[in-house]
LUMZADO-330918 format. One record per residue (C-alpha): residue in one letter; residue number from 0; x, y, z; chain. Coordinates in nm, 2 decimals, decimal comma. Layout:
# LUMZADO-330918
["a"; NUM; [X; Y; Z]; "A"]
...
# end
This chain:
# LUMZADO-330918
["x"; 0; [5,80; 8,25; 11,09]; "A"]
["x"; 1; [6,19; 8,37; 11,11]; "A"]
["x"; 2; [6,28; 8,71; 11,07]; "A"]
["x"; 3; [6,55; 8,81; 10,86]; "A"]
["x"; 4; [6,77; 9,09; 10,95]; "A"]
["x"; 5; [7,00; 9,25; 10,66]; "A"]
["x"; 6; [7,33; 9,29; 10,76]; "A"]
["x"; 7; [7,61; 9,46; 10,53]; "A"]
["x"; 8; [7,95; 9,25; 10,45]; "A"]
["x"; 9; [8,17; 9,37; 10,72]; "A"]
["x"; 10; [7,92; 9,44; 11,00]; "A"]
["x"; 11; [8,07; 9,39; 11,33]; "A"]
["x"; 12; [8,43; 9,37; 11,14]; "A"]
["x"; 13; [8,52; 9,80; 11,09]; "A"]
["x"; 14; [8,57; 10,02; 11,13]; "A"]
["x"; 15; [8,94; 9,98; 11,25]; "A"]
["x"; 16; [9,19; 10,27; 11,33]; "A"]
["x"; 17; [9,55; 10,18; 11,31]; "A"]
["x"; 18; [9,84; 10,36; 11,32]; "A"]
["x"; 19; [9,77; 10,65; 11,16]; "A"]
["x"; 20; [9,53; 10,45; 10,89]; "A"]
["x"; 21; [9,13; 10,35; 10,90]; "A"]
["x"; 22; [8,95; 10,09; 10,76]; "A"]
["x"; 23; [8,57; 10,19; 10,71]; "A"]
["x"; 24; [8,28; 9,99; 10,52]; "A"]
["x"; 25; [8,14; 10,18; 10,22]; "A"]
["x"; 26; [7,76; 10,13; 10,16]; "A"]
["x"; 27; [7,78; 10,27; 9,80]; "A"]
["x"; 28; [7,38; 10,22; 9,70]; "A"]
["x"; 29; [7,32; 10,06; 9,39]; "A"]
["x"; 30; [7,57; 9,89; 9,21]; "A"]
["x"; 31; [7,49; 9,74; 8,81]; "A"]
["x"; 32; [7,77; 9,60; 8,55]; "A"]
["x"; 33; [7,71; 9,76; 8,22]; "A"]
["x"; 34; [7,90; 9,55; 7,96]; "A"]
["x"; 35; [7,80; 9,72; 7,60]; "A"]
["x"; 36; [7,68; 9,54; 7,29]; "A"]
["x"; 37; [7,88; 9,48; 7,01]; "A"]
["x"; 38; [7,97; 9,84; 6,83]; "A"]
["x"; 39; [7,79; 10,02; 7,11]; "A"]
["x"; 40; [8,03; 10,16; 7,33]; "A"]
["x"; 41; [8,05; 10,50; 7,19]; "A"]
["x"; 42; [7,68; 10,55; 7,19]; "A"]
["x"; 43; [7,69; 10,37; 7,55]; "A"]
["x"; 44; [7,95; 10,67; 7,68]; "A"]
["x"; 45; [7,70; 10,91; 7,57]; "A"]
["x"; 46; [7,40; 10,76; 7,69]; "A"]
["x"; 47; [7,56; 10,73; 8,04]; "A"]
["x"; 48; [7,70; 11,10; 8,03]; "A"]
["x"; 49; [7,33; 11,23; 7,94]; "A"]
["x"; 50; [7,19; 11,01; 8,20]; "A"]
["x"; 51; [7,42; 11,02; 8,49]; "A"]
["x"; 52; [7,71; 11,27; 8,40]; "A"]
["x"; 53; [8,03; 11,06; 8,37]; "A"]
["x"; 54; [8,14; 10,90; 8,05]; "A"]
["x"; 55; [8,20; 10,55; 8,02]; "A"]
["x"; 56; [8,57; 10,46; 8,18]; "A"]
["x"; 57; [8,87; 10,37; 8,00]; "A"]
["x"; 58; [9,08; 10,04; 8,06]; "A"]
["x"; 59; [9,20; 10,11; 8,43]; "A"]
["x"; 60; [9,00; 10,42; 8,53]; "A"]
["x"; 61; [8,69; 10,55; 8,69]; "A"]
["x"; 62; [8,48; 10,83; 8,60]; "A"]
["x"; 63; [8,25; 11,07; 8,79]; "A"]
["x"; 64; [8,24; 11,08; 9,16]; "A"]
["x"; 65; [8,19; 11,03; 9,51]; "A"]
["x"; 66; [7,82; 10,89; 9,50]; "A"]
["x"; 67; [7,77; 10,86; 9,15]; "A"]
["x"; 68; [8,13; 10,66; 9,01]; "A"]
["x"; 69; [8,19; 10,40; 8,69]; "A"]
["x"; 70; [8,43; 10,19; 8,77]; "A"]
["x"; 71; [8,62; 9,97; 8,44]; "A"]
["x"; 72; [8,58; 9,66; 8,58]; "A"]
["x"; 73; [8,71; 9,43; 8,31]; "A"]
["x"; 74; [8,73; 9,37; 7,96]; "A"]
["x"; 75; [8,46; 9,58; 7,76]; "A"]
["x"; 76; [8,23; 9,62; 8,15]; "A"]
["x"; 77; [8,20; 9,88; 8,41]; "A"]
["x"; 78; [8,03; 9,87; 8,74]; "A"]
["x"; 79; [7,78; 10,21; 8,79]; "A"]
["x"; 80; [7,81; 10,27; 9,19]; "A"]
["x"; 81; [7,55; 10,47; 9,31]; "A"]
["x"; 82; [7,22; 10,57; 9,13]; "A"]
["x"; 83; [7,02; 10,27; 8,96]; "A"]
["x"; 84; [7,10; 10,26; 8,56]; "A"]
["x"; 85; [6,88; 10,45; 8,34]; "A"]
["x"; 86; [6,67; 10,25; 8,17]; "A"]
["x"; 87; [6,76; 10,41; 7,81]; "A"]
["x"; 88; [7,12; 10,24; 7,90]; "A"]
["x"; 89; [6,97; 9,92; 7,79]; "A"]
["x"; 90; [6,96; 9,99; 7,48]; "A"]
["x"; 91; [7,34; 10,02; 7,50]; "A"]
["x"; 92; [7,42; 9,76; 7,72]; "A"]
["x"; 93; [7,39; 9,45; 7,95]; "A"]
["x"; 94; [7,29; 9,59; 8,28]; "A"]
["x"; 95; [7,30; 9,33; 8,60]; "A"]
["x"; 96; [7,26; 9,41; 8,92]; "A"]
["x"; 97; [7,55; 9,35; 9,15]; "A"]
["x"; 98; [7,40; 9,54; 9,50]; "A"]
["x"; 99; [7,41; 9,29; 9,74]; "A"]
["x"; 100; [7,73; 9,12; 9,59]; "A"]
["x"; 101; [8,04; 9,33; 9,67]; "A"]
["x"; 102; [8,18; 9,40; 10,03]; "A"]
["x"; 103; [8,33; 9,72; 9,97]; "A"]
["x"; 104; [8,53; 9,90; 10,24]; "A"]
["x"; 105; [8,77; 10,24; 10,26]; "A"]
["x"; 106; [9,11; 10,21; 10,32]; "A"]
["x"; 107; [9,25; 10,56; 10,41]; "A"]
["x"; 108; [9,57; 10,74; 10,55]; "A"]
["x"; 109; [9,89; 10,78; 10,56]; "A"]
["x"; 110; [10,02; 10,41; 10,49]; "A"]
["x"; 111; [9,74; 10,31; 10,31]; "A"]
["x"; 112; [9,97; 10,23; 10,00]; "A"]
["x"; 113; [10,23; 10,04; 10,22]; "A"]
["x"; 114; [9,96; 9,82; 10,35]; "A"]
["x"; 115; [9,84; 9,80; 10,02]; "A"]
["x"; 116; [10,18; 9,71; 9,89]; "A"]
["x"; 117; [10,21; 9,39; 10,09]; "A"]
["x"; 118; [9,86; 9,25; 9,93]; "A"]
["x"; 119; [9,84; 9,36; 9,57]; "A"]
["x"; 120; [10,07; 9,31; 9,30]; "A"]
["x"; 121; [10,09; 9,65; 9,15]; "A"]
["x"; 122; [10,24; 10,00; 9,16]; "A"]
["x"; 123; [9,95; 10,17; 9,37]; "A"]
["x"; 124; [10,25; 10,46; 9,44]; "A"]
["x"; 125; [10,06; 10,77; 9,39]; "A"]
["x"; 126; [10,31; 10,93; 9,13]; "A"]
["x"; 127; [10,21; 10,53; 8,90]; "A"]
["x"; 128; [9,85; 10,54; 9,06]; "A"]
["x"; 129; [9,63; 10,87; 9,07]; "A"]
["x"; 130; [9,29; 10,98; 9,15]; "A"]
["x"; 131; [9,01; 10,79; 8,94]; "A"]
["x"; 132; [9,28; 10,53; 8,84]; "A"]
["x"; 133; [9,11; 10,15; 8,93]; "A"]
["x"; 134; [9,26; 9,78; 8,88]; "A"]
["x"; 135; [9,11; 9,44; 8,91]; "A"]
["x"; 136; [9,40; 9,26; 9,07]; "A"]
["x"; 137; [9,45; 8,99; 9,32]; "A"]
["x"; 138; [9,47; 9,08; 9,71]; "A"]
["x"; 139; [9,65; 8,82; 9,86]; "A"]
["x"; 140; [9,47; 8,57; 9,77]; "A"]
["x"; 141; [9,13; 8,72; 9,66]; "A"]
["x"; 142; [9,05; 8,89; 9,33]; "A"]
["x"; 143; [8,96; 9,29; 9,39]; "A"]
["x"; 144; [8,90; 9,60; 9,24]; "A"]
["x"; 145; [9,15; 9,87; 9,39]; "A"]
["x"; 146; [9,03; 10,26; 9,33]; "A"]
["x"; 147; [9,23; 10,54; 9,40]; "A"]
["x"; 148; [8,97; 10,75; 9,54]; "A"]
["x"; 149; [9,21; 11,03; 9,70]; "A"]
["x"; 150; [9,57; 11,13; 9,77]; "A"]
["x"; 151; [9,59; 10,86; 10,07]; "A"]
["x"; 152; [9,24; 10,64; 10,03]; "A"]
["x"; 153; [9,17; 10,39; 9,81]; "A"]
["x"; 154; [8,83; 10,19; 9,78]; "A"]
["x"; 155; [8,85; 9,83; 9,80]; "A"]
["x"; 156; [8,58; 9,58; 9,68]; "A"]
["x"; 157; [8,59; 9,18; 9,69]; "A"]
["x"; 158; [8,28; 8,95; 9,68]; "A"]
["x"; 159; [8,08; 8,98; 9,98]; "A"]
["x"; 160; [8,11; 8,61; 10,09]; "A"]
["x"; 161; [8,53; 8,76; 10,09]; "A"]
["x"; 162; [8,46; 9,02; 10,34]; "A"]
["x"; 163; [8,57; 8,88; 10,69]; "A"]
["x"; 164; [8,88; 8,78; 10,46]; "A"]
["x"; 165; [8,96; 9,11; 10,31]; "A"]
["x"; 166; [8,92; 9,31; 10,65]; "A"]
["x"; 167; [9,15; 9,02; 10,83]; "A"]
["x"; 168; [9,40; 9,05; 10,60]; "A"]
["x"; 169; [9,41; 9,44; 10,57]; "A"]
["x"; 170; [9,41; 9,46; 10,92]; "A"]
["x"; 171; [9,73; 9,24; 10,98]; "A"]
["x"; 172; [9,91; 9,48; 10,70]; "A"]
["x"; 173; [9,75; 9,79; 10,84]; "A"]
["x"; 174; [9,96; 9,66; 11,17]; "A"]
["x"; 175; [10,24; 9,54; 11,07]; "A"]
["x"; 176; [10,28; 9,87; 10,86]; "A"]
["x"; 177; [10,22; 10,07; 11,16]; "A"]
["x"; 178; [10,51; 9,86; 11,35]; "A"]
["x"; 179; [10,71; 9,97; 11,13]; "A"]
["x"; 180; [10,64; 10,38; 11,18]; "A"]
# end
């Protein structure tokens, strides 16, 4: 009988220093899409604050924090990173379970925007882009979700089967933005 070994997305690929900049895997825990019913998102925000403390996020935010984070993810979803969903969200909501199928990695230091700046379409400047601020976008060539988790880090996530990808390509701007210092 073969044994099967769980590996995360980007074992054996990070972490990677750089110039100044590191690329680490995140192993967030539990990761679920809420997308709320019809006419339920109010009661869905307050349902998640009672359960887990953070409201649910506006278009292009995140709310709560290290460990415990929702993430806007679209149109009318969130992902909940961290703890499992309360079960009294599914009276709210569509919950899914999206664990195993996200590579999500840490991009931090100083730099982190300009490598981010050759990849993704979008102002991530910290004066357009703060803390808790998130955007599905593409990166390079793969569709992401960017979060700007502090003044020079940002949490990146692709689909896991993306993950080799997403580390080459950060990697090659995380040096040639280093070259450039």
């Amino acid at each position: 009988m073969a044994e099967l070994i769980a590996k995360s997305p980007c074992e054996g690929l990070v972490p990677a220093t750089i110039g100044g900049m590191s690329l680490t895997e995140e192993h967030p825990g539990a990761m679920w899409t809420v997308a709320p019913f019809k006419g339920q998102q109010v009661a869905l925000s307050k349902a998640l604050e009672t359960a887990h403390g953070m409201a649910f996020p506006a278009p292009n935010r995140s709310t709560g924090k290290a460990g415990s984070r929702a993430v806007w993810f679209g149109r009318d979803m969130a992902l909940l990173i961290g703890p499992a969903p309360d079960a009294k969200l599914a009276v709210h909501a569509a919950l899914t379970d999206q664990s195993d199928a996200w590579a999500v990695v840490r991009l931090e230091g100083a730099g982190a925007e300009d490598v981010l700046a050759r990849l993704v379409p979008v102002d991530l400047r910290n004066q357009v882009f703060k803390r808790g601020h998130t955007v599905r976008a593409e990166l390079k060539h793969m569709m992401a979700s960017v979060t700007r988790t502090g003044p020079q880090a940002f949490q990146i996530m692709v689909f896991r089967s993306m993950a080799k990808t997403l580390v080459h390509d950060l990697k090659t701007a995380m040096e040639a933005v280093a070259a450039r210092g």
